[in-house]
C-alpha positions in Angstrom: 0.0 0.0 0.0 2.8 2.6 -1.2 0.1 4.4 -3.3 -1.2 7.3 -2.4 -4.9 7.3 -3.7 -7.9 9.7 -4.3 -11.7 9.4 -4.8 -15.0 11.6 -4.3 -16.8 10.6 -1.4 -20.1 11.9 -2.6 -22.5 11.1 -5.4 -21.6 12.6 -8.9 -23.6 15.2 -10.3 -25.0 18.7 -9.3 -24.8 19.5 -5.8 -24.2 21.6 -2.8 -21.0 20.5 -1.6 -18.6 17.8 -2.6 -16.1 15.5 -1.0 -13.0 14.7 -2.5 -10.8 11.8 0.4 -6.7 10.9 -0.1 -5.4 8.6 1.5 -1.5 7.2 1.9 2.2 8.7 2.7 1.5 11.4 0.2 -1.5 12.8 2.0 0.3 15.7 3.4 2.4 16.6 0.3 -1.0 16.5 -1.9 -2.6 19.0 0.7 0.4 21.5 0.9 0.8 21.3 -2.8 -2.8 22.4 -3.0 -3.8 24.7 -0.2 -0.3 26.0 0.5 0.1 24.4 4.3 -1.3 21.5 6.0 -3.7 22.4 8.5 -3.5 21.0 12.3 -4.8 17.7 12.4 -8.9 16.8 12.9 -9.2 20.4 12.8 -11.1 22.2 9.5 -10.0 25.0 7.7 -10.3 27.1 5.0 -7.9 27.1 2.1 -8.1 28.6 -1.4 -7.2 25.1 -3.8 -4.6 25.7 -7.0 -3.4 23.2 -9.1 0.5 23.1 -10.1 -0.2 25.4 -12.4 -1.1 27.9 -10.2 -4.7 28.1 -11.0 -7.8 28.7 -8.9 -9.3 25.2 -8.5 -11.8 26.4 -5.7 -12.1 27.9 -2.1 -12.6 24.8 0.1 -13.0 23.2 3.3 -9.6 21.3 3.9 -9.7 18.6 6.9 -5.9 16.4 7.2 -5.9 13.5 9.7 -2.8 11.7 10.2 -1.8 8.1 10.8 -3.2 6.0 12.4 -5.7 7.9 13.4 -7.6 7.9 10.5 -10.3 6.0 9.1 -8.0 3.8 7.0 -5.0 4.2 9.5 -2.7 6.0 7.0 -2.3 9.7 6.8 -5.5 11.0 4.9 -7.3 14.3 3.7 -10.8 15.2 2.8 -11.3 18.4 0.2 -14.9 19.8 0.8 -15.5 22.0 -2.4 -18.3 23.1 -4.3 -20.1 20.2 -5.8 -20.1 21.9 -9.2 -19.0 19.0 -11.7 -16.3 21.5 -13.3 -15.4 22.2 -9.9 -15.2 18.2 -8.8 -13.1 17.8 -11.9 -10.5 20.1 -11.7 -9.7 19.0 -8.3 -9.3 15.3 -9.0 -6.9 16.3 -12.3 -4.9 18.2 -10.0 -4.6 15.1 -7.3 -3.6 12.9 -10.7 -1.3 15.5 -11.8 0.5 15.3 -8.6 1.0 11.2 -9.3 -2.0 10.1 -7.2 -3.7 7.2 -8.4 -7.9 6.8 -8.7 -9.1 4.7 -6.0 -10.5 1.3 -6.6 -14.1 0.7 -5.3 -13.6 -0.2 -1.6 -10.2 0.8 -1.6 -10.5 2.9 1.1 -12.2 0.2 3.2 -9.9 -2.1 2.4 -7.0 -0.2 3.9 -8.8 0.8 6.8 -9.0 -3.3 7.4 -5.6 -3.7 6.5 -4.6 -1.6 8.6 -6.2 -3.3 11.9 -9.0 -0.3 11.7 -11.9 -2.5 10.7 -12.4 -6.4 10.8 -13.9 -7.9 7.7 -17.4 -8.5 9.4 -17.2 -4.4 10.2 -16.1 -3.5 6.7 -19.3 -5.6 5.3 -21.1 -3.3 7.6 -20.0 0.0 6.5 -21.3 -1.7 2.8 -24.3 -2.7 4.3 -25.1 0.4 5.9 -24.2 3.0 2.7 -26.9 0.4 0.9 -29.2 0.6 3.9 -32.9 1.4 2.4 -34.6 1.2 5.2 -34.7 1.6 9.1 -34.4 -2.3 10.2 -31.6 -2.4 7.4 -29.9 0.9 8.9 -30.0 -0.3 12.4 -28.8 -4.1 11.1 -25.5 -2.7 9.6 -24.8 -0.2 12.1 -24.8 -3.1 14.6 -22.2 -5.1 12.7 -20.3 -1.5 11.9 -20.1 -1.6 15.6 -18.9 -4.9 16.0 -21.6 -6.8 17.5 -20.4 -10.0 15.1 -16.5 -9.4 15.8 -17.7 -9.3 19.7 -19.9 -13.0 19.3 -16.4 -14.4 16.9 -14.4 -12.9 19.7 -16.2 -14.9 22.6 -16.2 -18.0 20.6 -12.7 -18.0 19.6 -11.7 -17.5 23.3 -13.7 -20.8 24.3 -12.2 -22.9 21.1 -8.5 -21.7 22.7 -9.4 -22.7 25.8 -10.4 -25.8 24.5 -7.6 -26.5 21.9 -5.2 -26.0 24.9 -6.9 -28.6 26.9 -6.3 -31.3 24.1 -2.8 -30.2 23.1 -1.8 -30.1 26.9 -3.2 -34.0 27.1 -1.8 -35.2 23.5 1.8 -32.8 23.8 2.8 -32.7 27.2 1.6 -36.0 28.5 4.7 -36.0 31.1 4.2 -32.8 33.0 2.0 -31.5 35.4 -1.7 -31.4 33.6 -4.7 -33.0 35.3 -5.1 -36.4 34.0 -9.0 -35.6 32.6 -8.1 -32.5 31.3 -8.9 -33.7 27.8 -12.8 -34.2 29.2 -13.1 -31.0 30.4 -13.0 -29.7 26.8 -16.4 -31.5 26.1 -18.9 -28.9 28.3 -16.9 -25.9 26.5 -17.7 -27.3 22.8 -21.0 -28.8 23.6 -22.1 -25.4 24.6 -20.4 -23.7 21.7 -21.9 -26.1 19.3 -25.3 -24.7 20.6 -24.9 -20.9 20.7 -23.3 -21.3 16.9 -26.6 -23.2 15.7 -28.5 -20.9 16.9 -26.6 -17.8 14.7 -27.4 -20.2 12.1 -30.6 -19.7 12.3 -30.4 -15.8 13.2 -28.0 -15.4 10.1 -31.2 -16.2 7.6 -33.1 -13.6 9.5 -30.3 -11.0 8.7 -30.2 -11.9 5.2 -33.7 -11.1 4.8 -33.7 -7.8 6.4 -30.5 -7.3 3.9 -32.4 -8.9 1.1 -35.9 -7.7 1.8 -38.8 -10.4 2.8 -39.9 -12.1 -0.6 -44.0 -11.9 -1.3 -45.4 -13.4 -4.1 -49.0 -13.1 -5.4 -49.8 -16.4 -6.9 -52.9 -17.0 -9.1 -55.0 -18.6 -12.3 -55.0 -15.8 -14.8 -57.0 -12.8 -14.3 -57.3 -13.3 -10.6 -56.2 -10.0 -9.7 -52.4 -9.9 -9.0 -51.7 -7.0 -10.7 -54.5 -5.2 -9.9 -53.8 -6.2 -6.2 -49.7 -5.1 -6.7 -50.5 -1.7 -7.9 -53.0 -1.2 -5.2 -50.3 -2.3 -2.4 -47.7 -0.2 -4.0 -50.0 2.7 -5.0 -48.9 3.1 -7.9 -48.9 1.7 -11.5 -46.2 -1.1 -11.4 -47.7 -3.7 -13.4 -49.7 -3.8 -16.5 -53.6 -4.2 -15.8 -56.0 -5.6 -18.6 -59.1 -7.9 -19.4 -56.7 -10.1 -21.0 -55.9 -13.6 -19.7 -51.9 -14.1 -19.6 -51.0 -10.4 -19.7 -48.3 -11.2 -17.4 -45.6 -13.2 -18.5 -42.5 -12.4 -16.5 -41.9 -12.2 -12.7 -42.5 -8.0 -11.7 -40.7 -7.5 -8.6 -42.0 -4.1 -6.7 -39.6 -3.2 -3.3 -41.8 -1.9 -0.5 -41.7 -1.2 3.3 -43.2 -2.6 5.6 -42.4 -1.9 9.3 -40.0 -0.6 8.8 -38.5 -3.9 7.0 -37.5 -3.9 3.2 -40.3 -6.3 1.4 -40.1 -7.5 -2.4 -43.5 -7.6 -4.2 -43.9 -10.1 -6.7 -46.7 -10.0 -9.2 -46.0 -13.3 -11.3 -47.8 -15.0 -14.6 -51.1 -16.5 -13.9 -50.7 -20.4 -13.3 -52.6 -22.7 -15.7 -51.3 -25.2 -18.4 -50.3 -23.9 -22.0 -48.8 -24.8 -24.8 -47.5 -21.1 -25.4 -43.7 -20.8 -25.3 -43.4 -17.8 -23.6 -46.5 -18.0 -21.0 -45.2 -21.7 -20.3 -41.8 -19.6 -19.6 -43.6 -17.2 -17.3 -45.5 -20.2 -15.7 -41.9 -21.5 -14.9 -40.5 -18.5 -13.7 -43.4 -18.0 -11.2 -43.6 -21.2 -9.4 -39.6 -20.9 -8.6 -39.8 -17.4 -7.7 -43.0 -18.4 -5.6 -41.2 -22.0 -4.2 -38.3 -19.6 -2.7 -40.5 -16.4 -1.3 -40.9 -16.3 2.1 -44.9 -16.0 1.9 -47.4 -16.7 -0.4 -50.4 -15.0 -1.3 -53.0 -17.2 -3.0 -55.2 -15.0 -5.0 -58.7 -16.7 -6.8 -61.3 -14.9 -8.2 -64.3 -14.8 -6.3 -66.6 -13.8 -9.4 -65.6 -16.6 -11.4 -67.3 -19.8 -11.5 -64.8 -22.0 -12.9 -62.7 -23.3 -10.2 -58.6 -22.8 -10.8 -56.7 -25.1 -9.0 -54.4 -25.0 -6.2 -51.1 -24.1 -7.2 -48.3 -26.6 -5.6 -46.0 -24.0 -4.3 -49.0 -22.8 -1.6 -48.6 -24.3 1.4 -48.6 -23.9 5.6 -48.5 -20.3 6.4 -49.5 -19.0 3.3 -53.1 -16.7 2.8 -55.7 -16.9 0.4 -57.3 -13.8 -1.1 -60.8 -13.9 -2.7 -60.7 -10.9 -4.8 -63.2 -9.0 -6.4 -65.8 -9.5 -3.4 -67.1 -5.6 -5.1 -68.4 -8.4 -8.3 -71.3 -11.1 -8.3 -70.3 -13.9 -6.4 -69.3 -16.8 -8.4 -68.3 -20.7 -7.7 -64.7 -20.2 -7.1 -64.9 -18.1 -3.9 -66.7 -20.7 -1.7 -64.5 -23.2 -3.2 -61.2 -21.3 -2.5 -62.5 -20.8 1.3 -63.2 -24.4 1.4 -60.3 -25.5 0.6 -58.3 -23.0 2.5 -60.3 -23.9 5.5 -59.0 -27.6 4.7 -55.4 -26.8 4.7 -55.4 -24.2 7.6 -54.5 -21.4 5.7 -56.1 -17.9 6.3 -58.6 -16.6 3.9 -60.4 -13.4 3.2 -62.4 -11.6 0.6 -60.8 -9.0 -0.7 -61.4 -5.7 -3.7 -57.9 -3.8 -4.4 -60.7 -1.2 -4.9 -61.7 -0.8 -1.5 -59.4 1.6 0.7 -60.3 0.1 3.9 -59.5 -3.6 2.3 -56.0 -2.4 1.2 -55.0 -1.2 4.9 -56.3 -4.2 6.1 -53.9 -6.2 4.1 -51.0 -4.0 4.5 -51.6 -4.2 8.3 -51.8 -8.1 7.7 -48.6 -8.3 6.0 -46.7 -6.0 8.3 -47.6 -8.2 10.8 -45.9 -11.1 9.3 -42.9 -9.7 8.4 -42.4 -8.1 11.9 -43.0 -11.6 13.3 -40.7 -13.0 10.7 -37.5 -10.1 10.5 -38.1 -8.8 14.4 -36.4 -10.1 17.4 -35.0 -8.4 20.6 -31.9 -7.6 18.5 -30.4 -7.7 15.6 -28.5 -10.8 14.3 -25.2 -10.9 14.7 -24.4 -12.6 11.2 -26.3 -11.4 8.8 -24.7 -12.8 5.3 -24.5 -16.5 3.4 -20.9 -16.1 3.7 -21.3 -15.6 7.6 -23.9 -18.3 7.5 -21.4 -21.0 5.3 -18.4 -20.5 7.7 -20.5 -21.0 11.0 -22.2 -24.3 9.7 -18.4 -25.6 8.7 -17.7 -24.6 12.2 -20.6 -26.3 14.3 -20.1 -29.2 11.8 -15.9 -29.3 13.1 -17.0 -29.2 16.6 -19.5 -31.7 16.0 -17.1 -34.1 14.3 -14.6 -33.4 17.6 -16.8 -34.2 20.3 -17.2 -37.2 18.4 -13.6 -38.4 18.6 -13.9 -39.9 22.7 -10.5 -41.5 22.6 -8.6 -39.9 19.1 -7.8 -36.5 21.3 -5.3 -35.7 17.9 -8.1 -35.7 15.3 -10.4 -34.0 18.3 -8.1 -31.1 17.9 -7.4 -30.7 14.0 -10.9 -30.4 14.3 -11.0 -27.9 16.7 -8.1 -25.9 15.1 -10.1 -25.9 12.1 -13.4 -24.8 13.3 -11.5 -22.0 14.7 -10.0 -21.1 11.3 -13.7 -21.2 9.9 -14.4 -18.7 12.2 -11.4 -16.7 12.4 -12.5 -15.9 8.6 -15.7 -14.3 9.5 -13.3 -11.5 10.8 -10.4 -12.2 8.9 -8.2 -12.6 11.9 -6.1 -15.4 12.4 -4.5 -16.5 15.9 -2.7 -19.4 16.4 0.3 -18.1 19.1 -3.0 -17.6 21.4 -3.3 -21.4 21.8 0.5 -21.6 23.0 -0.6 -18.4 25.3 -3.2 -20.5 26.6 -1.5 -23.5 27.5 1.7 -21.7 29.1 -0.6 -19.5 31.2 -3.3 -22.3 32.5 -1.3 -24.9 33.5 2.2 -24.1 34.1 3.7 -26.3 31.9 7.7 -26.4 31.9 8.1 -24.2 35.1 
């Protein structure tokens, strides 16, 4: 990291007030070059910019921050100019002119975790907060900006040491002073471990949803209403709406809040047999999109008299909706309640026309996706890669506790779930082991 490099902090375009960032050993020489002397550190001041030319760039707001404290640990500089795009681009000629290099996306992030400022779980968060749409998603990331995860990976990595000691002190040092069960008392340690790691399993799908946003999908025959209900939801005109049977052929996703919780909307092609390439494409594409959502609403038309079917994908938990209750009531209504009665599944007639039936459902679905994204706090892993590296873990410790007399293989698998986890943060460890075993039980005194 001998480059020094340069980026805009801020969104291109027109603008108030732009934030050009430098970071690396050339910080300070970029910011006398351009303002004429370096400010005192962490404090702001104002500085007319000039390129090496001696030209005006702008009259700015220069901060300098030196190493390590900094966000990326290295000495570093923001420029606050006008956000003009003239303005924006002068400036970042002059840093290029003065053999800076354009920052890579993340760069800066990268260094800061290089640099010991920022574990990798805390670096995801800074990513997950800048792409935060909503509240629960805000809150999520600044949690794991904060180092709720690092804390959890800390905690656990201090009970696999303590553990890994007590099976290298029985297999290595079998001759010195080390309590003759000190192998068993490992067990309690990894046994408990095994269970708080499951259960992060299961909180790490929770945090991907509130990443990902809670999956919906209106299922249907044809002309049911799934479009019509969509745009009524969304309140505004997301899908196309006509008398036509099939109109939809492709899978219209539609984010919305709920809750404060990011929700995606699907409206999908109307489930029925055909020998249509394209609307037997869209058929396809909506039962997957449906099989992986996280709920299903069932929509049948209450008007009509012929009676649908019951798609495959619906199933436990799942609502029926009998729309158009504002039309004559046909066959199909009492039919869908029937059934829906049958399978346990909540039902309700419905109009996307009616006010009053539209809050209802929103309040319904709120209601679900709190119960299903909500919890006293946030997860503490909150990503598939989070959730792949604790399953290889718990799956390690399993395997060891299953090794009563083979205390060697008991550890490599210990070692290893500890290097699973260790890459959650991206910190590695192994002199603490050695700490460990020195410190506990006094061997070689």
């Amino acid at each position: 990291m001998t480059d020094t490099i340069f980026a805009p902090a801020t969104a291109a375009g027109r603008a108030a007030v732009a934030v050009v960032r430098v970071s690396g050993p050339e910080a300070r020489r970029a910011v006398e070059d351009l303002s004429g002397n370096v400010p005192e550190a962490r404090r702001a001041a104002v500085r007319r910019l000039r390129d090496s030319q001696g030209r005006d760039i702008d009259k700015a707001l220069v901060l300098f921050f030196e190493g390590p404290a900094s966000y990326t640990g290295e000495d570093s500089a923001e420029f606050h100019v006008h956000g003009g795009t003239a303005v924006v681009g002068a400036l970042l000629e002059a840093l290029a002119a003065l053999g800076l290099r354009l920052a890579e996306p993340g760069e800066f992030t990268r260094r800061a975790f290089e640099n010991g400022k920022l574990d990798l779980a805390q670096a995801e968060g800074v990513a997950d907060l800048i792409d935060a749409e909503t509240e629960q998603q805000r809150r999520q990331a600044l949690e794991q900006l904060g180092g709720r995860l690092s804390g959890v990976q800390a905690r656990w990595s201090d009970a696999l040491t303590e553990a890994l000691a007590m099976f290298e002190a029985a297999v290595d040092f079998p001759d010195e002073e080390v309590p003759a069960d000190v192998a068993s008392r490992a067990r309690p340690v990894l046994e408990a471990l095994v269970r708080d790691i499951e259960k992060n399993i299961l909180d790490a799908e929770r945090g991907e949803r509130v990443r990902e946003g809670y999956r919906i999908a209106l299922m249907g025959a044809p002309n049911a209403g799934k479009s019509t209900l969509l745009n009524a939801l969304v309140e505004r005109e997301a899908a196309i709406v006509t008398p036509h049977a099939g109109t939809t052929r492709d899978v219209i996703e539609v984010p919305l809040v709920l809750g404060g919780y990011k929700v995606l909307l699907a409206d999908t092609a109307g489930i029925r047999d055909t020998e249509e390439a394209i609307e037997a494409e869209g058929v396809r594409r909506a039962r997957a999109w449906a099989e992986s959502a996280d709920l299903r609403l069932w929509l049948v038309d209450g008007s009509a008299d012929e009676l649908p079917g019951l798609p495959d994908e619906v199933g436990e938990g799942d609502i029926c909706l009998i729309t158009k209750r504002d039309r004559p009531v046909g066959r199909a209504g009492a039919w869908a309640a029937e059934v829906a009665r049958r399978m346990g599944l909540p039902s309700a007639e419905v109009t996307a026309r009616g006010p009053s039936d539209m809050a209802w459902l929103r309040r319904l679905l709120t209601e679900r996706v709190t119960e299903a994204l909500g919890g006293a706090e946030p997860p503490a892993a909150t990503r598939l890669r989070h959730k792949q590296l604790l399953t290889e873990a718990a799956e390690r410790l399993r395997h060891a506790l299953a090794q009563d007399e083979q205390l060697e293989l008991a550890a490599e698998d210990v070692r290893l779930a500890a290097r699973a986890l260790d890459r959650i943060t991206g910190r590695i460890d192994p002199e603490a082991v050695l700490g460990r075993i020195f410190s506990t039980f006094c061997i070689g005194k």
